[in-house]
PDB file of the backbone (N, CA, C, O) and the ligand in Angstrom, with CONECT records:
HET     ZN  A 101       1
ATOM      1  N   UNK A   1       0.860  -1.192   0.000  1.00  0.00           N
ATOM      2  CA  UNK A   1       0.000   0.000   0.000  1.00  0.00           C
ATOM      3  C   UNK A   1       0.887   1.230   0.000  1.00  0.00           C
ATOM      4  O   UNK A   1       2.046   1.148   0.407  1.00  0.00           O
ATOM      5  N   UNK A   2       0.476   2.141  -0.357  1.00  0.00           N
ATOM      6  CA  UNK A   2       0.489   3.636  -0.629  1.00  0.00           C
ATOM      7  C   UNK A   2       0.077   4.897   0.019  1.00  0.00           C
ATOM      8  O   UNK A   2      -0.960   4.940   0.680  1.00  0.00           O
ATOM      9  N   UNK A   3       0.863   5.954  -0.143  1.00  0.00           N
ATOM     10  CA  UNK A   3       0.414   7.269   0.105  1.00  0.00           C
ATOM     11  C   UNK A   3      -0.720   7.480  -0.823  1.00  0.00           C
ATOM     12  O   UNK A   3      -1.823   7.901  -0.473  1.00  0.00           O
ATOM     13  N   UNK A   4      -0.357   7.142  -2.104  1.00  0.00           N
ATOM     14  CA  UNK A   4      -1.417   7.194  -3.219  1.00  0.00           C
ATOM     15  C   UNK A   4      -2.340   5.959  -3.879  1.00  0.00           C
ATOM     16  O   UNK A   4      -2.112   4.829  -3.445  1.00  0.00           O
ATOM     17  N   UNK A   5      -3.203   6.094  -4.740  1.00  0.00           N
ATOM     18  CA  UNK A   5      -3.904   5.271  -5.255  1.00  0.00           C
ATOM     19  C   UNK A   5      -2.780   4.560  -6.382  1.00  0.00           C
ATOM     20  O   UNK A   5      -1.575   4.782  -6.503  1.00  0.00           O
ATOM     21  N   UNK A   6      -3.675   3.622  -7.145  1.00  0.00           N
ATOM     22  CA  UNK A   6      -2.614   3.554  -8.466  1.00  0.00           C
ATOM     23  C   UNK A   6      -2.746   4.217  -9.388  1.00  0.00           C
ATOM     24  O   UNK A   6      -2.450   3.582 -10.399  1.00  0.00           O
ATOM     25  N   UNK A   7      -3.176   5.634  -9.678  1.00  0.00           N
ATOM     26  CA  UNK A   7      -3.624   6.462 -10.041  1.00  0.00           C
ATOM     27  C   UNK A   7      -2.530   7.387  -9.781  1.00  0.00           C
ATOM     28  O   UNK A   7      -2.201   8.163 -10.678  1.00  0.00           O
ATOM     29  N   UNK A   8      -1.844   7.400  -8.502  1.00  0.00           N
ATOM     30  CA  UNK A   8      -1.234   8.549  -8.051  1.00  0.00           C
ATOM     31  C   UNK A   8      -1.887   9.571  -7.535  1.00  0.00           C
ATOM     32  O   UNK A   8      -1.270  10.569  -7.165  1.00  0.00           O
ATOM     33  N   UNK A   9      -3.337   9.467  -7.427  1.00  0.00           N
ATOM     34  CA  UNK A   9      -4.089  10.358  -6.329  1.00  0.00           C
ATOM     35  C   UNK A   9      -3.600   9.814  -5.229  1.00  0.00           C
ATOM     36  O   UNK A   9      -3.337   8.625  -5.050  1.00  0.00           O
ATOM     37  N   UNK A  10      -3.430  11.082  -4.175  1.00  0.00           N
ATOM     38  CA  UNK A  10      -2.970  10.759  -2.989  1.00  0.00           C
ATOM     39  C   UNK A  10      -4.553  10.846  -2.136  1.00  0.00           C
ATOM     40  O   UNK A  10      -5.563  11.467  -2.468  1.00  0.00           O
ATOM     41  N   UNK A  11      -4.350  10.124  -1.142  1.00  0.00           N
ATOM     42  CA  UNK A  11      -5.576   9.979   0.199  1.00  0.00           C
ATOM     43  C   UNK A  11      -5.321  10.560   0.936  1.00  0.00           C
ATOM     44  O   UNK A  11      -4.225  11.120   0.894  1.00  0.00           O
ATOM     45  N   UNK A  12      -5.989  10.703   1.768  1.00  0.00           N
ATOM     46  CA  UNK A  12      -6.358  11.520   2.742  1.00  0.00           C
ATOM     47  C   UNK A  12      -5.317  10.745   4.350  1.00  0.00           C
ATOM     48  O   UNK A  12      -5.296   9.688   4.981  1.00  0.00           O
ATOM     49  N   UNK A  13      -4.833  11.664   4.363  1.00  0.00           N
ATOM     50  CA  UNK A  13      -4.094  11.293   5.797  1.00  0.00           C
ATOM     51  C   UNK A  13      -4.452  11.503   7.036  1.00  0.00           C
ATOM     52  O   UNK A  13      -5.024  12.565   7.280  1.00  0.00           O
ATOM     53  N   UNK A  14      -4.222  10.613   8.042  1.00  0.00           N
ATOM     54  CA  UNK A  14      -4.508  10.995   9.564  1.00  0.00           C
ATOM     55  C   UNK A  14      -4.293  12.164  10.508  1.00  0.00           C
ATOM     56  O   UNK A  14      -4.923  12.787  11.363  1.00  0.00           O
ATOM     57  N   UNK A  15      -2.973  12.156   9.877  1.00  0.00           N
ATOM     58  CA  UNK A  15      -2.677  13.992  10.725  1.00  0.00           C
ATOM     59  C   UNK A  15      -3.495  15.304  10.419  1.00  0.00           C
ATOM     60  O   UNK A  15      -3.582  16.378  11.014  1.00  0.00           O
ATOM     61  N   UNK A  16      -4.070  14.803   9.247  1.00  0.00           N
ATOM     62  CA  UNK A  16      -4.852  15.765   8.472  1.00  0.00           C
ATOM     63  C   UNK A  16      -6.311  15.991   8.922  1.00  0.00           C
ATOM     64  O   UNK A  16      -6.913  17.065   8.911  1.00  0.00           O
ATOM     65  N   UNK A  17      -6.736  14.886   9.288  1.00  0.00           N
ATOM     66  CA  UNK A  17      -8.196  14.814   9.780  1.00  0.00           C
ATOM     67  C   UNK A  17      -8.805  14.865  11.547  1.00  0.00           C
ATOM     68  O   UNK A  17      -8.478  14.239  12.555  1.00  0.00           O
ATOM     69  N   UNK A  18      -9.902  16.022  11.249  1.00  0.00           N
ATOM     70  CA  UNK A  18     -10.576  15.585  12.506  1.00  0.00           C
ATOM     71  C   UNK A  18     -11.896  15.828  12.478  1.00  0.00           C
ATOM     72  O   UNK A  18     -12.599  15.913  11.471  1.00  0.00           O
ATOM     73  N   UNK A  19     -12.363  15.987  14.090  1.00  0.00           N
ATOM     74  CA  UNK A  19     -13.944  16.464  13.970  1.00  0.00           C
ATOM     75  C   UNK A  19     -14.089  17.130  12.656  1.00  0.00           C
ATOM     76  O   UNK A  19     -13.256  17.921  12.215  1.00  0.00           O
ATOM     77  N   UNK A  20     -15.619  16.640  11.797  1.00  0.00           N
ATOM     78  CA  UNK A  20     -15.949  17.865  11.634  1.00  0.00           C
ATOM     79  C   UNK A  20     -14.748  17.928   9.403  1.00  0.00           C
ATOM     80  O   UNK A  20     -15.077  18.706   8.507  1.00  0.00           O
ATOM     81  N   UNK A  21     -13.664  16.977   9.297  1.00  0.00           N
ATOM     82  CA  UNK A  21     -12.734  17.360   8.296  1.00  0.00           C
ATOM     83  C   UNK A  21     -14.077  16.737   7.203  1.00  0.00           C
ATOM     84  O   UNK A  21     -15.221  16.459   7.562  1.00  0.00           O
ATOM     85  N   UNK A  22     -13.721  16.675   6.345  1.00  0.00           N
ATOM     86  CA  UNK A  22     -14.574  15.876   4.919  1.00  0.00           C
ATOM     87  C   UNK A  22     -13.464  15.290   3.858  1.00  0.00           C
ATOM     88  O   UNK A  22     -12.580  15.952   3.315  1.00  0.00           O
ATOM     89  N   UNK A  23     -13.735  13.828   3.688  1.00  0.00           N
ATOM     90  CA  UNK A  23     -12.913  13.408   3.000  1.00  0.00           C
ATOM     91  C   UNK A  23     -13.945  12.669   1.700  1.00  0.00           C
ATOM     92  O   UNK A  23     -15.143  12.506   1.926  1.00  0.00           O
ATOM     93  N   UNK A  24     -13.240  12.199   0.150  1.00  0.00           N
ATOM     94  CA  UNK A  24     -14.169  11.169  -0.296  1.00  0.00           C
ATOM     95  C   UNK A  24     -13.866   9.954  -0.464  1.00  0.00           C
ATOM     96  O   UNK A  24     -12.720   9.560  -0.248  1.00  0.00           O
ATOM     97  N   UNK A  25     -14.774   9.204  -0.849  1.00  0.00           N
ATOM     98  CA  UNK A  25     -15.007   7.835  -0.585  1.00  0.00           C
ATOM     99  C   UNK A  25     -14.329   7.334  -2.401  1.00  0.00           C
ATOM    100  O   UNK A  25     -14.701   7.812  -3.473  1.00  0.00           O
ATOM    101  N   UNK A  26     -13.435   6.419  -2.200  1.00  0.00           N
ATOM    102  CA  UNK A  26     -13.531   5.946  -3.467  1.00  0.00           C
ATOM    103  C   UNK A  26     -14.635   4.556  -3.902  1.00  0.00           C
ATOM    104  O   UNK A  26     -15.536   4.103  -3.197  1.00  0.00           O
ATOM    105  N   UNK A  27     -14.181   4.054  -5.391  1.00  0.00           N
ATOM    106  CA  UNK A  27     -14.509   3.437  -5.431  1.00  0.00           C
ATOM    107  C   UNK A  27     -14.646   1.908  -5.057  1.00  0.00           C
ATOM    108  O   UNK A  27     -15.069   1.041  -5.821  1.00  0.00           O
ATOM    109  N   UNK A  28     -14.202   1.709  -3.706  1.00  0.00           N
ATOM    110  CA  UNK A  28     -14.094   0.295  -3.602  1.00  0.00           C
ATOM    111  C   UNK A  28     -14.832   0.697  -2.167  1.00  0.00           C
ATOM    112  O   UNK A  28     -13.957   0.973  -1.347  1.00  0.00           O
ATOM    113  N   UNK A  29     -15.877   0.791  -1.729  1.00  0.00           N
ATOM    114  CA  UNK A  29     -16.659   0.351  -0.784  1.00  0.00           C
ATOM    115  C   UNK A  29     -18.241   0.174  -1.270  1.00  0.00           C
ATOM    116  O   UNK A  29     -18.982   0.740  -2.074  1.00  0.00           O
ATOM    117  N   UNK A  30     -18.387  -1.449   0.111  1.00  0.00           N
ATOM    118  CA  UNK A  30     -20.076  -1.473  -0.847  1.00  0.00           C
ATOM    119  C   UNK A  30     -21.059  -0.511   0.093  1.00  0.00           C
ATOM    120  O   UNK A  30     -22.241  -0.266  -0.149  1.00  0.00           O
ATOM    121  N   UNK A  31     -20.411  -0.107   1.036  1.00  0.00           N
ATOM    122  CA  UNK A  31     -21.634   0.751   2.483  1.00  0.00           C
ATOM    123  C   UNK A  31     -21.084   2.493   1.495  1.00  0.00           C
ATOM    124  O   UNK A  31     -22.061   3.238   1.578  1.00  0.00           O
ATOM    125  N   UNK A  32     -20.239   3.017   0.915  1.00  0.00           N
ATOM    126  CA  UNK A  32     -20.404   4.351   0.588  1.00  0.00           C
ATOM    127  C   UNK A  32     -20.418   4.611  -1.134  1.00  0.00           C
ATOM    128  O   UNK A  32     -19.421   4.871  -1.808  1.00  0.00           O
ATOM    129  N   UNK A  33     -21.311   4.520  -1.454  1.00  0.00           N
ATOM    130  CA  UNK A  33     -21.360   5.271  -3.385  1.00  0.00           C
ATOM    131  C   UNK A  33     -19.831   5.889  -3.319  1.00  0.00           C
ATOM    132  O   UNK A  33     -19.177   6.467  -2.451  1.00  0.00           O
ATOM    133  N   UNK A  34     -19.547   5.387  -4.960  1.00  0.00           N
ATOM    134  CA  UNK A  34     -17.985   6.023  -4.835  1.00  0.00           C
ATOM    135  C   UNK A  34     -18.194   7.417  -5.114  1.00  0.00           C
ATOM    136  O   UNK A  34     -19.096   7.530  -5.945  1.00  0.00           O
ATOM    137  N   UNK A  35     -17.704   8.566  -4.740  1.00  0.00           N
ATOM    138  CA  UNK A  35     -17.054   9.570  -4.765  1.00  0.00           C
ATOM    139  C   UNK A  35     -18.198  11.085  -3.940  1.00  0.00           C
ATOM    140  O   UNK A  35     -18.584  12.240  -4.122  1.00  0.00           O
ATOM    141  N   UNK A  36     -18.263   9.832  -2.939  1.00  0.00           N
ATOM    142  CA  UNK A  36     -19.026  10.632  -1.757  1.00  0.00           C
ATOM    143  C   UNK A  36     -17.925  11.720  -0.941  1.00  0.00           C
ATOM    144  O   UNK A  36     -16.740  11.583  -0.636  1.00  0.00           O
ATOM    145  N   UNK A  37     -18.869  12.817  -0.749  1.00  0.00           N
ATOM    146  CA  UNK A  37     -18.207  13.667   0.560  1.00  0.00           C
ATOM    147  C   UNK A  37     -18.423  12.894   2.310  1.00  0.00           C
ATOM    148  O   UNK A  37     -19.428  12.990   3.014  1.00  0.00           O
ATOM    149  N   UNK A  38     -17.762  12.517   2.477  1.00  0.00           N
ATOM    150  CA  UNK A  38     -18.241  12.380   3.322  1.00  0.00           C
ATOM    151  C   UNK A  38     -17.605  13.099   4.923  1.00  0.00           C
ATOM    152  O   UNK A  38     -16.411  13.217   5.197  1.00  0.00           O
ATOM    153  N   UNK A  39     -18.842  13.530   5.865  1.00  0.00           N
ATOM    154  CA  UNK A  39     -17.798  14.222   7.012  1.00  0.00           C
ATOM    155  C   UNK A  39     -17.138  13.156   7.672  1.00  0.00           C
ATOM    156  O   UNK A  39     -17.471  11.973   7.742  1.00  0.00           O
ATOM    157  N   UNK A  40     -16.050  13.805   8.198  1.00  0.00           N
ATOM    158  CA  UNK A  40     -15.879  12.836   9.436  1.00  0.00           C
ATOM    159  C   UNK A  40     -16.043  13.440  10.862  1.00  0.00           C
ATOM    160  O   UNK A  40     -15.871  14.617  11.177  1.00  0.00           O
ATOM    161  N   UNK A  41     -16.484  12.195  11.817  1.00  0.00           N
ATOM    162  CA  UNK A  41     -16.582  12.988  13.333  1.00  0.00           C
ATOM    163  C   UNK A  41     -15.453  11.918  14.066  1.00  0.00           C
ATOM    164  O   UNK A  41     -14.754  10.997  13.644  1.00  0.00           O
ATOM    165  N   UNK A  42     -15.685  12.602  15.480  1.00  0.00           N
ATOM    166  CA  UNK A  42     -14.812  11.804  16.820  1.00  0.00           C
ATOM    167  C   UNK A  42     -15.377  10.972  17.197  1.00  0.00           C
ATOM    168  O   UNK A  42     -16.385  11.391  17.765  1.00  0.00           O
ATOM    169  N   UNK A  43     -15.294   9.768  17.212  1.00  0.00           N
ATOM    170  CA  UNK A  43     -16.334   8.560  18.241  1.00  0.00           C
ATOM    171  C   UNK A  43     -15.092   8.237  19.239  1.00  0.00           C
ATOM    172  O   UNK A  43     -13.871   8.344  19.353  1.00  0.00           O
ATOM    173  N   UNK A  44     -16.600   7.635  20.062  1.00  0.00           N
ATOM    174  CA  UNK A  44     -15.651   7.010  21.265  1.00  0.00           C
ATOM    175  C   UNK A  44     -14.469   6.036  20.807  1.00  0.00           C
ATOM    176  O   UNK A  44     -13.544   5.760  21.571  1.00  0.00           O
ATOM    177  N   UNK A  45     -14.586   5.424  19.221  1.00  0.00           N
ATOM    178  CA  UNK A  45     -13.612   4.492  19.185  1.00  0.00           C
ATOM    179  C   UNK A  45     -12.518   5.413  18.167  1.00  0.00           C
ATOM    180  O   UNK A  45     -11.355   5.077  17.944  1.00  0.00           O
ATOM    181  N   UNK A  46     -13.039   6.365  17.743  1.00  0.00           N
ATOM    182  CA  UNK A  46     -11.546   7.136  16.973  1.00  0.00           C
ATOM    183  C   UNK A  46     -12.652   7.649  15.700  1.00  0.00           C
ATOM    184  O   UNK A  46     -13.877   7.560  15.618  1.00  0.00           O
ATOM    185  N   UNK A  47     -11.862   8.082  14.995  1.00  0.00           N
ATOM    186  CA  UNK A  47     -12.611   8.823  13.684  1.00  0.00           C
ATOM    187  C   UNK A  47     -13.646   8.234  12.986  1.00  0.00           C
ATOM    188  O   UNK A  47     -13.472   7.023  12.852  1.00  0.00           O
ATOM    189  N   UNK A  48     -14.649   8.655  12.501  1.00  0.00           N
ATOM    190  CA  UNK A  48     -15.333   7.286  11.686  1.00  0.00           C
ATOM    191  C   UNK A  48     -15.938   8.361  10.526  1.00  0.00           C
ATOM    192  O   UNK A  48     -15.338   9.411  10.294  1.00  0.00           O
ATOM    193  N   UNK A  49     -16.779   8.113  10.051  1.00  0.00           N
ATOM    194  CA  UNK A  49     -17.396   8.453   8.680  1.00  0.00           C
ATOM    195  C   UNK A  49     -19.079   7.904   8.715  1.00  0.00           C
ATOM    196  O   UNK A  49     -18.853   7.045   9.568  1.00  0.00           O
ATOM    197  N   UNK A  50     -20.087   7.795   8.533  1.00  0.00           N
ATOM    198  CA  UNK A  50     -21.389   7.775   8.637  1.00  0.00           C
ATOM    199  C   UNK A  50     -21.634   6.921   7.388  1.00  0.00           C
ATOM    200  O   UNK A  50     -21.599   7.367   6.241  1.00  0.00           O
ATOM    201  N   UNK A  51     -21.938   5.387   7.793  1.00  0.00           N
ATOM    202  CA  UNK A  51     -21.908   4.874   6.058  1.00  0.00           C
ATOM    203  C   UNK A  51     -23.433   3.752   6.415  1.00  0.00           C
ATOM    204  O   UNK A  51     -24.150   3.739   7.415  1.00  0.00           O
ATOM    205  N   UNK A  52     -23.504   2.922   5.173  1.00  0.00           N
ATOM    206  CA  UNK A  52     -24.908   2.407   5.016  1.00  0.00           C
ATOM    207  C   UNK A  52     -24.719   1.438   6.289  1.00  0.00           C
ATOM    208  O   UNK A  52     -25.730   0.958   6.800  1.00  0.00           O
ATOM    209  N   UNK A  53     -23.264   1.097   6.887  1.00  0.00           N
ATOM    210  CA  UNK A  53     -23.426   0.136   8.147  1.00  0.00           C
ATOM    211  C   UNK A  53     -23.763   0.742   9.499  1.00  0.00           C
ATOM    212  O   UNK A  53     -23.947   0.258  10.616  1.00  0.00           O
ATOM    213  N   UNK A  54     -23.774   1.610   9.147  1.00  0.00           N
ATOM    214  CA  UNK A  54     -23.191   2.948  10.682  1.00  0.00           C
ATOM    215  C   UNK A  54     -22.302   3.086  10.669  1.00  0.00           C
ATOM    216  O   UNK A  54     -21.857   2.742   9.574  1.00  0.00           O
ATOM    217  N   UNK A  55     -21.303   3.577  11.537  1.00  0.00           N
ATOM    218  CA  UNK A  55     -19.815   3.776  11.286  1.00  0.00           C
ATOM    219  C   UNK A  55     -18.657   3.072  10.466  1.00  0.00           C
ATOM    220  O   UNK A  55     -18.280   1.910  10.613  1.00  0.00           O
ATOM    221  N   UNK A  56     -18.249   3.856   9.719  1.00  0.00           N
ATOM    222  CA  UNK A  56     -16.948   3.042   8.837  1.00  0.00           C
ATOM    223  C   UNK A  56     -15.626   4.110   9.913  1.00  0.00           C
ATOM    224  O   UNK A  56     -15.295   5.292   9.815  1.00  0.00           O
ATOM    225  N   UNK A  57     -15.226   3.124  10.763  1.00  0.00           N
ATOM    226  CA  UNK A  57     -13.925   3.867  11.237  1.00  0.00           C
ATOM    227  C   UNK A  57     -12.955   4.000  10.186  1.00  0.00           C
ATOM    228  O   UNK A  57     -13.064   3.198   9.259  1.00  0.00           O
ATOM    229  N   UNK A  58     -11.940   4.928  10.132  1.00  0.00           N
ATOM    230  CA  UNK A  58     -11.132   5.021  10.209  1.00  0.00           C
ATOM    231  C   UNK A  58     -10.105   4.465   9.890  1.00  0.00           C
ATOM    232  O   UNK A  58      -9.547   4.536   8.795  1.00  0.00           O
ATOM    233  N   UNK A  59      -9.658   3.654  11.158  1.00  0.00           N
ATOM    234  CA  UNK A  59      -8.562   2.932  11.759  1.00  0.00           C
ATOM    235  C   UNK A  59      -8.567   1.650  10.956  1.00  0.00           C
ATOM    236  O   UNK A  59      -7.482   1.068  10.951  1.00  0.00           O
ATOM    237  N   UNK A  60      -9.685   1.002  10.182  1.00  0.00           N
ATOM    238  CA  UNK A  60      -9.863   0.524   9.586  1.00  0.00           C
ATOM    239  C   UNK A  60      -8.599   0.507   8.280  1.00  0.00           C
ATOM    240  O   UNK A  60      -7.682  -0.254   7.972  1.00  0.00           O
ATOM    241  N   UNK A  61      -9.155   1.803   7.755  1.00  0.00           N
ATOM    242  CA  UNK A  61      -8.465   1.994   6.373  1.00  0.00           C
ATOM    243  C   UNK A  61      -6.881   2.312   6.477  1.00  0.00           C
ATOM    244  O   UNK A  61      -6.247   2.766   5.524  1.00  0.00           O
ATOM    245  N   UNK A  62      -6.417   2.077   7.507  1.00  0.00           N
ATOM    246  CA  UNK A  62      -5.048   2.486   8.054  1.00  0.00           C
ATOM    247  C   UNK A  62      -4.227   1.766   7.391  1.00  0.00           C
ATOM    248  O   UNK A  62      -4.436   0.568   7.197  1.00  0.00           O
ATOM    249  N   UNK A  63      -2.790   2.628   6.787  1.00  0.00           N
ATOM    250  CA  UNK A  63      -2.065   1.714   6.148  1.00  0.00           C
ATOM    251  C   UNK A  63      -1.143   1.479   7.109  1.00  0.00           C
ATOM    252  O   UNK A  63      -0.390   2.428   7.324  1.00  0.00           O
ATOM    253  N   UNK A  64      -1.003   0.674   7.639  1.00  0.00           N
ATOM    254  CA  UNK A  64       0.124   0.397   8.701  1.00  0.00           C
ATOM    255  C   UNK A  64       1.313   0.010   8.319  1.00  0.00           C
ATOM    256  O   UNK A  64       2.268   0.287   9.045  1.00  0.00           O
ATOM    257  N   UNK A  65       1.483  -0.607   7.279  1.00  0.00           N
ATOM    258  CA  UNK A  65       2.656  -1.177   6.464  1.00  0.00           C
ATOM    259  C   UNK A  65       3.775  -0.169   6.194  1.00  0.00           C
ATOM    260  O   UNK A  65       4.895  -0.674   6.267  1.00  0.00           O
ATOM    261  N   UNK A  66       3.739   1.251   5.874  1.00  0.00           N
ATOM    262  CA  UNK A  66       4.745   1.646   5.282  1.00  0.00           C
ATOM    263  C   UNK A  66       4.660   3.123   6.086  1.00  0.00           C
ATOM    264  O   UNK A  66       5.565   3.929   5.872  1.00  0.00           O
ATOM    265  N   UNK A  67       3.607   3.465   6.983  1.00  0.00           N
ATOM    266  CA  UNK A  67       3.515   4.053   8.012  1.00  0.00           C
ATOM    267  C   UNK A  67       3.263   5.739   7.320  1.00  0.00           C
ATOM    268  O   UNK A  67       3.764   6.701   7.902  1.00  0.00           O
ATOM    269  N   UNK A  68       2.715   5.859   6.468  1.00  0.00           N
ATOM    270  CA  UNK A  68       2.402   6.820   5.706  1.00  0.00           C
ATOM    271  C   UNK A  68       1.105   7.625   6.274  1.00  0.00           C
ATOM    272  O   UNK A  68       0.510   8.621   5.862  1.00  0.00           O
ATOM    273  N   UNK A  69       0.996   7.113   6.945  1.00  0.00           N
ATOM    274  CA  UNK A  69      -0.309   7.574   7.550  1.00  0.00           C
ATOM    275  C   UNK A  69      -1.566   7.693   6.755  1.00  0.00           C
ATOM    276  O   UNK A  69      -2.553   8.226   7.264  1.00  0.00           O
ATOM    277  N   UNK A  70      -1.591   7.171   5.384  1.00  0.00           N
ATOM    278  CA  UNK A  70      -2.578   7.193   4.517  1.00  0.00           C
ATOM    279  C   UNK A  70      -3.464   6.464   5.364  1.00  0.00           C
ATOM    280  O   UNK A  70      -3.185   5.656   6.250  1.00  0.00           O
ATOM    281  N   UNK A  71      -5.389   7.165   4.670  1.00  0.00           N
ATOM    282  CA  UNK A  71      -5.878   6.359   4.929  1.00  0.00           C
ATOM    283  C   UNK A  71      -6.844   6.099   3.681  1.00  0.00           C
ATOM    284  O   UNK A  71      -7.726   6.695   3.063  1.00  0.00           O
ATOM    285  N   UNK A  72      -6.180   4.876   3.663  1.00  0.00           N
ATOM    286  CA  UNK A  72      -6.599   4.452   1.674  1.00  0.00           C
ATOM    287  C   UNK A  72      -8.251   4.009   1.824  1.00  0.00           C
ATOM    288  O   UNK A  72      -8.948   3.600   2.752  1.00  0.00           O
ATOM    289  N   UNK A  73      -8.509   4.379   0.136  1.00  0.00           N
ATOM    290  CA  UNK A  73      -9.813   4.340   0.347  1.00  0.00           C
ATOM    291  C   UNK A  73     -10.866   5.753   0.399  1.00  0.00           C
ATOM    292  O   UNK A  73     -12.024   5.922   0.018  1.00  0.00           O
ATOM    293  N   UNK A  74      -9.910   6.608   1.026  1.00  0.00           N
ATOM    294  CA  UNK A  74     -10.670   7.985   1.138  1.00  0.00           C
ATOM    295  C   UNK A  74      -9.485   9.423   0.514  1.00  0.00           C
ATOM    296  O   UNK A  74      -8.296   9.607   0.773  1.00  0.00           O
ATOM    297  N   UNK A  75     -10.290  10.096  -0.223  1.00  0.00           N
ATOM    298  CA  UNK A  75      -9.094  10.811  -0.825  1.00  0.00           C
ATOM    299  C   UNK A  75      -9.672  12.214   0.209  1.00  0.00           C
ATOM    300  O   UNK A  75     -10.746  12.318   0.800  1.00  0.00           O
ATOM    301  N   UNK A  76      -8.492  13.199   0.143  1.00  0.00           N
ATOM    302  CA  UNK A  76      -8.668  14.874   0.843  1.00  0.00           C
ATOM    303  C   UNK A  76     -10.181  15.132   0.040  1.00  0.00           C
ATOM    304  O   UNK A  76     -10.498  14.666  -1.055  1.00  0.00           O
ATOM    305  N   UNK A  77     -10.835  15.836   0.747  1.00  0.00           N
ATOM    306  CA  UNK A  77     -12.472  16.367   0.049  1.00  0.00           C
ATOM    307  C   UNK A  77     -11.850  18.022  -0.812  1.00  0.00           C
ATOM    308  O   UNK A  77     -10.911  18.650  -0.324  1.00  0.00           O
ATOM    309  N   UNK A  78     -12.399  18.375  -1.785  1.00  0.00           N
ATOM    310  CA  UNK A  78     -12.050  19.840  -2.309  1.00  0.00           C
ATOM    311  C   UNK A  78     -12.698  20.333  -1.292  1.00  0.00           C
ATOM    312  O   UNK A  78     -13.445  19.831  -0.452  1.00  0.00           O
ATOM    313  N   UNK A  79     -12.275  21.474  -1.499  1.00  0.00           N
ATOM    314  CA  UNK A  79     -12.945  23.221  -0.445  1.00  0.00           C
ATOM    315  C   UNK A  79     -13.876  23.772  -0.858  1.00  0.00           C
ATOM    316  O   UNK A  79     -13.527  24.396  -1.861  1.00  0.00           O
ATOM    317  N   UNK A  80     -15.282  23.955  -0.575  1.00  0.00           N
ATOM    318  CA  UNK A  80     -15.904  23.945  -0.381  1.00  0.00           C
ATOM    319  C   UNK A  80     -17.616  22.986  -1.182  1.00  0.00           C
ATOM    320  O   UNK A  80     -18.542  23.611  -1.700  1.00  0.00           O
ATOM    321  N   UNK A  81     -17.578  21.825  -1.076  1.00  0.00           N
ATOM    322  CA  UNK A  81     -18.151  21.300  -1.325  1.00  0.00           C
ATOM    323  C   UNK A  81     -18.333  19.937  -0.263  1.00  0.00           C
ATOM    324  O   UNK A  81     -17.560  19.045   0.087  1.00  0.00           O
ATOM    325  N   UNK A  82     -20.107  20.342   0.128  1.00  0.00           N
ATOM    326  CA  UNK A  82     -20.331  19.942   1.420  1.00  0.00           C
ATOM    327  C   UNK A  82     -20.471  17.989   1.470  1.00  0.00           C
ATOM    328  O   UNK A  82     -20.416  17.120   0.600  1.00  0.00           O
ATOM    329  N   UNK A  83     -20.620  17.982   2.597  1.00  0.00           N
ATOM    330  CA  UNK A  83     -20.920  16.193   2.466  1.00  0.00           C
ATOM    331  C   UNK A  83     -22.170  15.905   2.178  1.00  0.00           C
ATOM    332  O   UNK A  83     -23.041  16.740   2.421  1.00  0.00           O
ATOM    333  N   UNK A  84     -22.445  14.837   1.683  1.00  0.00           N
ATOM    334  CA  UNK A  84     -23.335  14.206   0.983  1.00  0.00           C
ATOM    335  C   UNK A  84     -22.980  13.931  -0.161  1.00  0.00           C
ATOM    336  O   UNK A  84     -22.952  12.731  -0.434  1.00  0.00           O
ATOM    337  N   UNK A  85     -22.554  15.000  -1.317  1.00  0.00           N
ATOM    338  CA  UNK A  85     -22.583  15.176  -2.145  1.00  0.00           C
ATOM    339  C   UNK A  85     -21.820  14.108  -2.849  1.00  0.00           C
ATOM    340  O   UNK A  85     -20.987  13.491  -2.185  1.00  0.00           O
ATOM    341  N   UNK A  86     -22.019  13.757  -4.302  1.00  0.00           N
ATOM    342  CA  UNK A  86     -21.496  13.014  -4.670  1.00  0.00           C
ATOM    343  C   UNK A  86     -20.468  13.952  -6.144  1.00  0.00           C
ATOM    344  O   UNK A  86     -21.021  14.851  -6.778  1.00  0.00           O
ATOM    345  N   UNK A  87     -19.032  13.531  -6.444  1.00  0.00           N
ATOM    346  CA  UNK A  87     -18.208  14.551  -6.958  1.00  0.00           C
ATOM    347  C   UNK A  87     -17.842  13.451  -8.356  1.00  0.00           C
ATOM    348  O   UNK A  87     -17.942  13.830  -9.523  1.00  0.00           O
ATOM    349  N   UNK A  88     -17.494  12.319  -8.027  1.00  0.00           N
ATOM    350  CA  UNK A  88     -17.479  11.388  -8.819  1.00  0.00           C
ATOM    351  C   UNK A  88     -15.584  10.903  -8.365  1.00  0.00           C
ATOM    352  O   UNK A  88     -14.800  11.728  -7.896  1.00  0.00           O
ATOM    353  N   UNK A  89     -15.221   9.454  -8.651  1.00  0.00           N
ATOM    354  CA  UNK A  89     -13.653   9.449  -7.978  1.00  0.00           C
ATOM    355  C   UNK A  89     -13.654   8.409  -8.751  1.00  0.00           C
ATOM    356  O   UNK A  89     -12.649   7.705  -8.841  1.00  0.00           O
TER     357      UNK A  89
HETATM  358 ZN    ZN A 101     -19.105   1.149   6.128  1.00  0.00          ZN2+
END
């Protein structure tokens, strides 16, 4: 795994995110339509995202391998375009 996709889009990193940040969803989940805004909040168990299961943490998408802090799967959201929305990815 990667900082980036195989694309060379880069994801969205941990240091980067908190209450409240918006990241999107690519295409490989079946709980979020690909190229969702989605917010993220604080849960009691760490960051999560609001998906068709209830929470998609985080910590989940963690690349631990190469310590990049990516968290693949979700790319940085553009500025100003709110969650819900779908952008296309
Ligand atoms: Zn989910």
């Amino acid at each position: 795994m990667a900082k980036a996709d195989i694309y060379g889009r880069d994801w969205a990193r941990f240091p980067d995110l908190k209450d409240g940040s918006l990241v999107v969803a690519d295409p490989g989940f079946d709980c979020i339509p690909a190229g969702t805004v989605c917010e993220v909040f604080d849960g009691p168990d760490g960051l999560y995202t609001p998906c068709r299961c209830g929470r998609h943490y985080l910590e989940g998408q963690a690349d631990h391998r190469d310590e990049t802090d990516a968290v693949v799967g979700f790319y940085p959201a553009p500025a100003g375009v709110p969650a819900g929305v779908r952008i296309g990815a």
